[in-house]
C-alpha positions in Angstrom: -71.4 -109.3 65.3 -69.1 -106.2 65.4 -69.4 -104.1 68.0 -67.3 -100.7 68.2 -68.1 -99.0 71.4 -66.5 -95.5 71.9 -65.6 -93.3 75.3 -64.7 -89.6 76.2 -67.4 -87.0 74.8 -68.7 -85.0 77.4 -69.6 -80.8 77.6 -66.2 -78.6 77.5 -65.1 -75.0 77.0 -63.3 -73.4 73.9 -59.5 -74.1 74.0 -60.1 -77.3 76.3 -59.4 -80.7 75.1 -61.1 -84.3 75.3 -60.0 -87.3 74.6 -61.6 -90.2 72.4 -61.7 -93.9 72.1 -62.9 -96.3 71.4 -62.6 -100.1 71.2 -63.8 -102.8 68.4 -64.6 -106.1 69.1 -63.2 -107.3 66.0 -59.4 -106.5 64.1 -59.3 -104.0 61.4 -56.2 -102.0 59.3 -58.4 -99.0 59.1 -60.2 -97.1 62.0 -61.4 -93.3 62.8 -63.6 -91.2 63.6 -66.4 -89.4 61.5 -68.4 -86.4 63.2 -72.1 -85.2 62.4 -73.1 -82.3 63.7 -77.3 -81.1 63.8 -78.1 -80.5 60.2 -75.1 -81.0 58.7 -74.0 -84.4 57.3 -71.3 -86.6 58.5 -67.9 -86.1 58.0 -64.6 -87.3 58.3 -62.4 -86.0 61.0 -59.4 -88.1 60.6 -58.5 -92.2 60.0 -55.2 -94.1 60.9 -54.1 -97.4 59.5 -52.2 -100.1 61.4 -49.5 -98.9 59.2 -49.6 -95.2 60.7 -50.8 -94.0 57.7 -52.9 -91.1 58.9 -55.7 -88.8 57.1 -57.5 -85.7 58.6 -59.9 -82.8 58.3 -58.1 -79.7 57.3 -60.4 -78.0 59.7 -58.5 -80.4 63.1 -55.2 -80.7 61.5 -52.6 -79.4 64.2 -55.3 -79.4 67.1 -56.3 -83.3 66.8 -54.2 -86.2 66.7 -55.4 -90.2 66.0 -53.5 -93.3 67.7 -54.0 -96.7 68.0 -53.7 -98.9 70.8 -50.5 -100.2 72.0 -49.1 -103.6 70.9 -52.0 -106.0 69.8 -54.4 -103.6 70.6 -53.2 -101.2 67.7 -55.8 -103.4 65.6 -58.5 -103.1 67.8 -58.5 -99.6 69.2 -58.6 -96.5 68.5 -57.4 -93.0 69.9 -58.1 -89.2 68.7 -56.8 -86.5 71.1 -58.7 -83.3 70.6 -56.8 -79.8 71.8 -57.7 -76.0 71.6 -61.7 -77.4 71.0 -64.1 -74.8 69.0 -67.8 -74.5 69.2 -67.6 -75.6 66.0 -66.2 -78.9 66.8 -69.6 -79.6 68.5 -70.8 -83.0 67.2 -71.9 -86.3 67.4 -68.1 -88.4 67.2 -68.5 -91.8 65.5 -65.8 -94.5 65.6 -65.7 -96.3 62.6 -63.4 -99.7 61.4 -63.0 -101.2 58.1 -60.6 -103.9 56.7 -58.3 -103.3 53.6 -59.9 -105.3 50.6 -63.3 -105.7 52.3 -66.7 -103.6 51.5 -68.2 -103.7 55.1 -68.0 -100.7 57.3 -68.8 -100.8 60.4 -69.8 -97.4 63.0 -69.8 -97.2 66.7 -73.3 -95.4 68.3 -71.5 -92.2 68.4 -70.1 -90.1 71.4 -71.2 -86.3 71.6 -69.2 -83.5 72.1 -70.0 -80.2 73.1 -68.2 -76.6 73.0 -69.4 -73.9 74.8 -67.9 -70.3 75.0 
């Protein structure tokens, strides 16, 4: 069975940073990270490929960057570097992996991050 296990929330101040990973127990061409904050549904933040084809959230471009692992651990792991944090970027941070061609998805158990003021 899969398992994606992410690291790095934790309780920070506006215009701090955090960092985010999180590890799959399986090789995928697509990971990233979705976010679901109270209330709201869950939504993409930003995806890279093995390729380093990238995608984000217009509302974390310039302030959030997604890696992958180095070497053979680009296909296992995955990296998003948060900067200049707003309250607003308070939310549950889910690591999620697919493959290219395949229909199953597979989420972590999420990582919260908070931003106070």
């Amino acid at each position: 069975q899969v398992q994606l296990v992410e690291s790095g929330g934790g309780l920070v101040q506006t215009g701090e940073s955090l960092n985010l990973s999180c590890a799959a127990s399986g090789v995928f061409d697509i990971m990233g990270w979705y976010r679901q904050a109270p209330g709201k549904q869950r939504e993409l933040v930003a995806t890279r490929s093995v390729y380093g084809t990238t995608n984000y959230a217009e509302s974390v471009k310039g302030r959030f960057t997604i890696s992958r692992g180095d070497g053979k651990l680009v296909h296992t792991t995955v990296h998003l570097q948060m900067n200049d944090l707003r309250i607003e970027d308070t939310a549950v941070y889910f690591c999620n992996a697919h493959q290219i061609g395949s229909s199953s998805v597979y989420w972590g158990q999420g990582t919260q991050v908070t931003v106070s003021s």
